[in-house]
DOKESE-232938 format. One record per residue: residue in three letters; residue number from 1; x, y, z of N, C-alpha, C, O, CB in turn; chain. Coordinates in nm, 3 decimals, always signed. Glycine has a CB too. Layout:
BEGIN
- res_n_n.X_n.Y_n.Z_ca.X_ca.Y_ca.Z_c.X_c.Y_c.Z_o.X_o.Y_o.Z_cb.X_cb.Y_cb.Z_chain
- ALA_NUM_X_Y_Z_X_Y_Z_X_Y_Z_X_Y_Z_X_Y_Z_A
...
//
This chain:
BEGIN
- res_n_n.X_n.Y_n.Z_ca.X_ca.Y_ca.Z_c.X_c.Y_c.Z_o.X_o.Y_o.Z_cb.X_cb.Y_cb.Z_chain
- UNK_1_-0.490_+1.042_+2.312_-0.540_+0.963_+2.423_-0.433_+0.863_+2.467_-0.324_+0.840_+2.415_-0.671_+0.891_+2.384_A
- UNK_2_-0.482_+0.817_+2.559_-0.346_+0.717_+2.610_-0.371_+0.579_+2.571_-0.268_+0.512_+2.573_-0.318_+0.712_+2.784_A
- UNK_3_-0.467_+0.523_+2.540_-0.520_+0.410_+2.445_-0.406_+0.449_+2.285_-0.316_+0.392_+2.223_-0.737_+0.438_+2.416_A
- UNK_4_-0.480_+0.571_+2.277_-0.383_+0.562_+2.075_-0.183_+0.589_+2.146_-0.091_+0.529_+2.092_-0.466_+0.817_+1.896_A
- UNK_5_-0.174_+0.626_+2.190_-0.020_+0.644_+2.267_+0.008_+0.483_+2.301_+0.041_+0.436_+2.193_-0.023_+0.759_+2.439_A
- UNK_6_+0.010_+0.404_+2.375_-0.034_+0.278_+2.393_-0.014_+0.195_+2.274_+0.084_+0.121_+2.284_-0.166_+0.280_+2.430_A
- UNK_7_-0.084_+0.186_+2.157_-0.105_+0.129_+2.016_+0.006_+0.222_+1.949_+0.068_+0.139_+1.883_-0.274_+0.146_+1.947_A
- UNK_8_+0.061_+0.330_+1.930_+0.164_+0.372_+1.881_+0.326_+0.307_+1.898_+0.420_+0.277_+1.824_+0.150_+0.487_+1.922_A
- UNK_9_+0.297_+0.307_+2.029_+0.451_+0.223_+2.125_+0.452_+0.099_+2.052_+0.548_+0.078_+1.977_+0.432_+0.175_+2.328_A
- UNK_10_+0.346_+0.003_+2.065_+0.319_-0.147_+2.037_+0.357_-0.160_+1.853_+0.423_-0.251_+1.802_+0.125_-0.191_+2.085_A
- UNK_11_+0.300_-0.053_+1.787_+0.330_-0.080_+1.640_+0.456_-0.025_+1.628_+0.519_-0.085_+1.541_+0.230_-0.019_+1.535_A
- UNK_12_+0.536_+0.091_+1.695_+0.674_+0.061_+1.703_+0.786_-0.036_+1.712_+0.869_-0.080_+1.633_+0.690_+0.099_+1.760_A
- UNK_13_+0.752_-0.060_+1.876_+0.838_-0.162_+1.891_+0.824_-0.325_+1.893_+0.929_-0.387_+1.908_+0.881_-0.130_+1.988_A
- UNK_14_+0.719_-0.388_+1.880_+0.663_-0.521_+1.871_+0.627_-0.544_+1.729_+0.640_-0.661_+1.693_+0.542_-0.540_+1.963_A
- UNK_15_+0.572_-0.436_+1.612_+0.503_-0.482_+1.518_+0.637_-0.490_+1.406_+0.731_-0.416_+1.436_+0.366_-0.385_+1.487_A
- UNK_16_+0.651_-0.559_+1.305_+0.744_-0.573_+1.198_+0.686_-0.469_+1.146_+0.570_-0.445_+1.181_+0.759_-0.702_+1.115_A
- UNK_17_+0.759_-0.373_+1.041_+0.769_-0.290_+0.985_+0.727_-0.338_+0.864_+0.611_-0.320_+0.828_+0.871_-0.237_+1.001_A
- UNK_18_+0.813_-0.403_+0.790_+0.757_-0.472_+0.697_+0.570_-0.530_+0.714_+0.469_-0.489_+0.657_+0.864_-0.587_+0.690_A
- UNK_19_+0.583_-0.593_+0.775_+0.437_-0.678_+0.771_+0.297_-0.516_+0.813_+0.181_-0.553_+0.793_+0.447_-0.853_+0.953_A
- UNK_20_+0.305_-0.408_+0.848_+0.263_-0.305_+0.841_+0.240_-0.227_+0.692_+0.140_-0.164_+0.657_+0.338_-0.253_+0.922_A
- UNK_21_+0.370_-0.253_+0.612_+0.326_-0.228_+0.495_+0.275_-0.305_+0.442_+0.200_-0.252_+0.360_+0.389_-0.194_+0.430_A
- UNK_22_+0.270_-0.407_+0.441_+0.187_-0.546_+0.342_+0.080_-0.511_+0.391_+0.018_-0.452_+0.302_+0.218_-0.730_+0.362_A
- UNK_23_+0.011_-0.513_+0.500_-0.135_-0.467_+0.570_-0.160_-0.385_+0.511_-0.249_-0.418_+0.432_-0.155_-0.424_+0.704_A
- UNK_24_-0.103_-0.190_+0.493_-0.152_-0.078_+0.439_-0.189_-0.123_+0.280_-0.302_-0.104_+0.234_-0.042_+0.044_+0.456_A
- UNK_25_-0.062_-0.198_+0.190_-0.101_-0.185_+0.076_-0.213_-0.310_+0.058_-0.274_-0.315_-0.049_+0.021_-0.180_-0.017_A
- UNK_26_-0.239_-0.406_+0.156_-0.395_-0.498_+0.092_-0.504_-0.425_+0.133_-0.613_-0.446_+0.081_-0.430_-0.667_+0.159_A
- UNK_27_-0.486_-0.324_+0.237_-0.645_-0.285_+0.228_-0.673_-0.191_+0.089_-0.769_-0.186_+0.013_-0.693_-0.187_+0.378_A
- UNK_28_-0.534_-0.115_+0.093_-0.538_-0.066_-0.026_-0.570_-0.127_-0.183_-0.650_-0.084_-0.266_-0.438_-0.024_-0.019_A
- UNK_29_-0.503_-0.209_-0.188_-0.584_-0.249_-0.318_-0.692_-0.348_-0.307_-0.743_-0.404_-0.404_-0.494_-0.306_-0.420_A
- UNK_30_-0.724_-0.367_-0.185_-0.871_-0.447_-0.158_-0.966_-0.324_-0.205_-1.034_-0.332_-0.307_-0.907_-0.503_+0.032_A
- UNK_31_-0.963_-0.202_-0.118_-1.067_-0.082_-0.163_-1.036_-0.061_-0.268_-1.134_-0.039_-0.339_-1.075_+0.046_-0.098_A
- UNK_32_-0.942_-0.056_-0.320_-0.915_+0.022_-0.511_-0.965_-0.087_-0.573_-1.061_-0.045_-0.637_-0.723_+0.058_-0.591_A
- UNK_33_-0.953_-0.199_-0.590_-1.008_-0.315_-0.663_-1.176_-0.345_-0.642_-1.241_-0.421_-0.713_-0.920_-0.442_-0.612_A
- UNK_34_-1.222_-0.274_-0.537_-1.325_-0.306_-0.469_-1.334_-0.461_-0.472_-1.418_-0.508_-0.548_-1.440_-0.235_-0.521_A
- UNK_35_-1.267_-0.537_-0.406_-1.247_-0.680_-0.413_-1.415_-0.742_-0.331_-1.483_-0.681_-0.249_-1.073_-0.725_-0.313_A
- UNK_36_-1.436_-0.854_-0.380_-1.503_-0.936_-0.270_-1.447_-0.986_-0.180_-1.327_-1.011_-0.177_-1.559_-1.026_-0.302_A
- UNK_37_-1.546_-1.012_-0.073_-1.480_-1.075_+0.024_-1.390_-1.201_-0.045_-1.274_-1.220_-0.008_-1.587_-1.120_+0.132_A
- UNK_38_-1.448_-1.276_-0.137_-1.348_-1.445_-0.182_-1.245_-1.376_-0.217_-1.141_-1.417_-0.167_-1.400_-1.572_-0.330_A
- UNK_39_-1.234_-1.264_-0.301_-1.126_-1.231_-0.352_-1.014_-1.169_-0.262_-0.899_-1.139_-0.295_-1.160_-1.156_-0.448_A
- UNK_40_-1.092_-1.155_-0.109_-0.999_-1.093_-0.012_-0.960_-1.164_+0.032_-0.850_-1.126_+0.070_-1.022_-1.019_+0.071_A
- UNK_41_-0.981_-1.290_+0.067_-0.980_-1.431_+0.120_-0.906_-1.450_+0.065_-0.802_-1.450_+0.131_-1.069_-1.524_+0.120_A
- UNK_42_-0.886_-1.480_-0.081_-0.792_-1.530_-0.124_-0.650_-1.468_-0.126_-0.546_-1.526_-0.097_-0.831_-1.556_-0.222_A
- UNK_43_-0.663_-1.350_-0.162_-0.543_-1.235_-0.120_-0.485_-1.263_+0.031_-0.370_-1.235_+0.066_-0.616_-1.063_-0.119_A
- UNK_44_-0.558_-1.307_+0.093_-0.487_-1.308_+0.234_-0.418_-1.422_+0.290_-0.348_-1.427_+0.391_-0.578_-1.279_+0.330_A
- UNK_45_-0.457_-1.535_+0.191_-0.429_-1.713_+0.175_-0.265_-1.682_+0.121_-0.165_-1.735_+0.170_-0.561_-1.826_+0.018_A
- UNK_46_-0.265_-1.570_-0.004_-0.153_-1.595_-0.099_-0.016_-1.510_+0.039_+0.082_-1.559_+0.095_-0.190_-1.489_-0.304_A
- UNK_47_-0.077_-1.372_+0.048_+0.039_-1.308_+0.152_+0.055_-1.396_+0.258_+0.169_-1.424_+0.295_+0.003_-1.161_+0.219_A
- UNK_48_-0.067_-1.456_+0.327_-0.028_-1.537_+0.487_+0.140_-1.656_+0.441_+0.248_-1.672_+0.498_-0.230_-1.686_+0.550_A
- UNK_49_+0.061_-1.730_+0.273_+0.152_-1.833_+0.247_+0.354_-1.811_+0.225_+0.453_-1.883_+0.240_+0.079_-1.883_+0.111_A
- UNK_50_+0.317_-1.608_+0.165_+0.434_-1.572_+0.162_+0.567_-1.542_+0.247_+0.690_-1.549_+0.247_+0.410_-1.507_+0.122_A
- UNK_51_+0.407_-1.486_+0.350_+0.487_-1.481_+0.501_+0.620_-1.612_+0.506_+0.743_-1.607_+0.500_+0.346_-1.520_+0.648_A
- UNK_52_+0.514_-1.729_+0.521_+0.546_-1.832_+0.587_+0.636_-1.893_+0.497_+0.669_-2.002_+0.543_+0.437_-1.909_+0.631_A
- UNK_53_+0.693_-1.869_+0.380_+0.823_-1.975_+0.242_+0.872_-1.878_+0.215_+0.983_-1.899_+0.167_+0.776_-2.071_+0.075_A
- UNK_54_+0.843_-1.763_+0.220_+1.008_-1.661_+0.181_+1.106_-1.629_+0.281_+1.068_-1.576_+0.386_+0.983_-1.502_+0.132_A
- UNK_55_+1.230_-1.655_+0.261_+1.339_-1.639_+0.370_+1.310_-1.486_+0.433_+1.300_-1.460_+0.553_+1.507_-1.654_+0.298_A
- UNK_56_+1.300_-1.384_+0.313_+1.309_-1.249_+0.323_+1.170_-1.212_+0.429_+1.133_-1.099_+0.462_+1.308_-1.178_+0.161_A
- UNK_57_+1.127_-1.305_+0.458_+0.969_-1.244_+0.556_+1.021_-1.216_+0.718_+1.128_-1.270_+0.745_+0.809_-1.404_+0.568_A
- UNK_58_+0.971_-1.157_+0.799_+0.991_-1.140_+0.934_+0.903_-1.248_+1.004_+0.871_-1.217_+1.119_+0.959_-0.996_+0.977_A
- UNK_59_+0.870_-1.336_+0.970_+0.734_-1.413_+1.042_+0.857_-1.466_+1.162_+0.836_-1.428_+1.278_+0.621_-1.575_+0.922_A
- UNK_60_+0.989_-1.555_+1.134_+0.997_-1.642_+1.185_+1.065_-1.545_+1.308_+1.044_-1.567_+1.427_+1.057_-1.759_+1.107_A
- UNK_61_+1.150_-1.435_+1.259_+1.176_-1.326_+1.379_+1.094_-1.308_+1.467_+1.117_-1.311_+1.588_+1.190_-1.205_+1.344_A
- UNK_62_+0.964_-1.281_+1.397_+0.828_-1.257_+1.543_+0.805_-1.413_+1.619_+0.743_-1.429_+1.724_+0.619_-1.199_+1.457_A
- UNK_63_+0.871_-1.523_+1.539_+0.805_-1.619_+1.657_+0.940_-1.630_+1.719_+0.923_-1.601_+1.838_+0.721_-1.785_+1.610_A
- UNK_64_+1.072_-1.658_+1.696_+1.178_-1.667_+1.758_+1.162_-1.540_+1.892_+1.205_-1.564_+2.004_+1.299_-1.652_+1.643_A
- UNK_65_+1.107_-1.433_+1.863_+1.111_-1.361_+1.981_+1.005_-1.344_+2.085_+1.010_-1.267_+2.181_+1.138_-1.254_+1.947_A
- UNK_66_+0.890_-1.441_+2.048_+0.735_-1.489_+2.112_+0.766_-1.599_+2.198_+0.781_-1.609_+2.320_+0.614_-1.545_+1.993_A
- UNK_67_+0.771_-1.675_+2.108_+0.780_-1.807_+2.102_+0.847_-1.915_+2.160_+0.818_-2.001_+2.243_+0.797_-1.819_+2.022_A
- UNK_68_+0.982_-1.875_+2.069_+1.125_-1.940_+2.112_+1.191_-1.897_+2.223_+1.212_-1.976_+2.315_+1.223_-1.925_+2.014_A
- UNK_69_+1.229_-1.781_+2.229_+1.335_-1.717_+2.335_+1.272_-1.639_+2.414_+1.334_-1.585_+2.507_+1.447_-1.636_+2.282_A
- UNK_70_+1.117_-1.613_+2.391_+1.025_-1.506_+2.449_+1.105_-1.373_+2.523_+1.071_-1.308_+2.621_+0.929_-1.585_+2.564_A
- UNK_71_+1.212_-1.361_+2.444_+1.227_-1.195_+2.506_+1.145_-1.138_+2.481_+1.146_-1.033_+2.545_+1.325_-1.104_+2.471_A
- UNK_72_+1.061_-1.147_+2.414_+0.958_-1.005_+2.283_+1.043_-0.913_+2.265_+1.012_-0.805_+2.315_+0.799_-0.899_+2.344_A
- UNK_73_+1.174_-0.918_+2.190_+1.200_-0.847_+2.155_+1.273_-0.881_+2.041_+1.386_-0.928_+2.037_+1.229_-0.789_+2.233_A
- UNK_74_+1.191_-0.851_+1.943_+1.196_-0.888_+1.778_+1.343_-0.787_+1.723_+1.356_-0.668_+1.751_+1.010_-0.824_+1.678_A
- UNK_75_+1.455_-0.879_+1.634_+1.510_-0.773_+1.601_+1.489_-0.789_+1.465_+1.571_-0.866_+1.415_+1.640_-0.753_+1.649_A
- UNK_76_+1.422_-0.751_+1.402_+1.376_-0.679_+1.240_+1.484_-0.665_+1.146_+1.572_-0.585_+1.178_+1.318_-0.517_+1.248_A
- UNK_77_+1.499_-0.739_+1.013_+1.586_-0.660_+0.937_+1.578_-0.548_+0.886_+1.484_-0.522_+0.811_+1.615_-0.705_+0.861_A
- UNK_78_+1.683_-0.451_+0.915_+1.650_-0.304_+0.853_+1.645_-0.357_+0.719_+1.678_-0.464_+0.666_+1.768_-0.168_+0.875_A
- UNK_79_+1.561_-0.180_+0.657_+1.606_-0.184_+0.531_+1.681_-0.015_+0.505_+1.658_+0.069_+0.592_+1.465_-0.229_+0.427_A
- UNK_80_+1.757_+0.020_+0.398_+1.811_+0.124_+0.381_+1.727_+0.236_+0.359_+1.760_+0.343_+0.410_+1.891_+0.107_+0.297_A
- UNK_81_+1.638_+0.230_+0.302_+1.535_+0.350_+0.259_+1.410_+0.311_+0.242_+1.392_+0.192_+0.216_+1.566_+0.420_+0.133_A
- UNK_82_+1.296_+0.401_+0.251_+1.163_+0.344_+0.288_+1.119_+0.309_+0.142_+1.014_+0.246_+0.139_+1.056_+0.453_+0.376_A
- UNK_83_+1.189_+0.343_-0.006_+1.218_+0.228_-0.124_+1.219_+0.070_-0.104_+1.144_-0.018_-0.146_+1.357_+0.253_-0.176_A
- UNK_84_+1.299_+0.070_-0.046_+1.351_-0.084_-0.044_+1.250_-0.140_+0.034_+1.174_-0.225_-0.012_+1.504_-0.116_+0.022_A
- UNK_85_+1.242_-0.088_+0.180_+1.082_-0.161_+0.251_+0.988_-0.150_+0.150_+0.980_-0.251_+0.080_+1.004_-0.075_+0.396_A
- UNK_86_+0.887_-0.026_+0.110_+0.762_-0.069_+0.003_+0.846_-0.158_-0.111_+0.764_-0.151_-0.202_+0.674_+0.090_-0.083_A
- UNK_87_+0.931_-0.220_-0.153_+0.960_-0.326_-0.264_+0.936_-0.455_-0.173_+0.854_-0.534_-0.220_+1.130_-0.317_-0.340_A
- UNK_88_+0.994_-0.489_-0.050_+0.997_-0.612_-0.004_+0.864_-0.616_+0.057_+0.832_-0.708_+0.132_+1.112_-0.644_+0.084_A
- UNK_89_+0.759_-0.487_+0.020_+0.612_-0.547_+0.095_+0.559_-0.589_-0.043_+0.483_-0.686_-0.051_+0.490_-0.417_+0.194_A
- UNK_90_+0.593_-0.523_-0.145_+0.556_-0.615_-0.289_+0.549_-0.715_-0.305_+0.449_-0.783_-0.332_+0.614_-0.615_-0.380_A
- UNK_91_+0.676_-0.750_-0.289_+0.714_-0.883_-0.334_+0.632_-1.000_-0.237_+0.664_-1.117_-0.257_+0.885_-0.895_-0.323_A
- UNK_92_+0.535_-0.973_-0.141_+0.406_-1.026_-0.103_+0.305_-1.018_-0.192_+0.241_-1.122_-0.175_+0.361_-0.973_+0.004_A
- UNK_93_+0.266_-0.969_-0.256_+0.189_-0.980_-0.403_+0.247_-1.019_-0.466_+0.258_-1.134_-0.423_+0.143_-0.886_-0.473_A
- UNK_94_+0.306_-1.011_-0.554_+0.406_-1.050_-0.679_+0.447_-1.170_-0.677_+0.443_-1.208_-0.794_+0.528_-0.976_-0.691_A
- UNK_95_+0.488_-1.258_-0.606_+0.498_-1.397_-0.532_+0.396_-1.457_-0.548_+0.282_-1.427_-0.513_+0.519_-1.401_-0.396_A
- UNK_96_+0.444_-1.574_-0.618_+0.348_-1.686_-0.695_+0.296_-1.770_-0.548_+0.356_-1.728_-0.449_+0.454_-1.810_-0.831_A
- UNK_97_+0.229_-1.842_-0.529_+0.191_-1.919_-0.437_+0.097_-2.039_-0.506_+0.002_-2.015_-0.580_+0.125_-1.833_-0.332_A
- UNK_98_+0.138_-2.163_-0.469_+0.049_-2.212_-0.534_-0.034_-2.327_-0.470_+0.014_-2.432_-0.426_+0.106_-2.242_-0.643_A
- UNK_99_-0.179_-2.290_-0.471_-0.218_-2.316_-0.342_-0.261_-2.505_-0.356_-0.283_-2.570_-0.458_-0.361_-2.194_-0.297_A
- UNK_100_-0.260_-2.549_-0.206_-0.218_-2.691_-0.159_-0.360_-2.784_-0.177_-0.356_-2.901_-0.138_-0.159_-2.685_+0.018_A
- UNK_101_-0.462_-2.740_-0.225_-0.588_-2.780_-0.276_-0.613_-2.883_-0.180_-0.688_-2.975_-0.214_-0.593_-2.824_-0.427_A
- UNK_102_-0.561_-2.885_-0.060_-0.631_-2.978_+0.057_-0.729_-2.918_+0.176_-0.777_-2.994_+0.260_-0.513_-3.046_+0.137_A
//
């Protein structure tokens, strides 16, 4: 359909690559864990926080190219092999966060 053609283009060229895998693997281990919602909540507190304090995240690329310079046109760090991307969507789990109790 031209709606899913449409949403194909957009998760190409606008969506981080990276931040696509962090999405696939939390729903994924949200359903494998059968998490609660708190426990999804909280999962989504720890990745949002990772986004935002690890150098290695694309967050600040997507706002520099929104935001700042509004080209929309995000340039993404590659990675060499689709290895190395699923490791740096890990390391969004694996990443301590420790939350600001305010």
């Amino acid at each position: 359909s031209a709606f899913a053609a449409r949403t194909l283009d957009t998760l190409r060229t606008r969506t981080s690559p990276l931040s696509l895998h962090v999405v696939l693997e939390q729903l994924r281990r949200a359903r494998d864990a059968r998490m609660s919602l708190e426990d999804v909540y909280a999962m989504e507190y720890r990745i949002s926080q990772c986004f935002m304090t690890q150098p290695w995240s694309h967050f600040y690329e997507g706002v520099r190219a929104v935001l700042v310079e509004r080209d929309n046109a995000p340039r993404w760090p590659t990675f060499a092999n689709d290895a190395e991307l699923r490791a740096a969507a890990a390391r969004h789990f694996d990443t301590q966060v420790t939350p600001r109790g305010d």
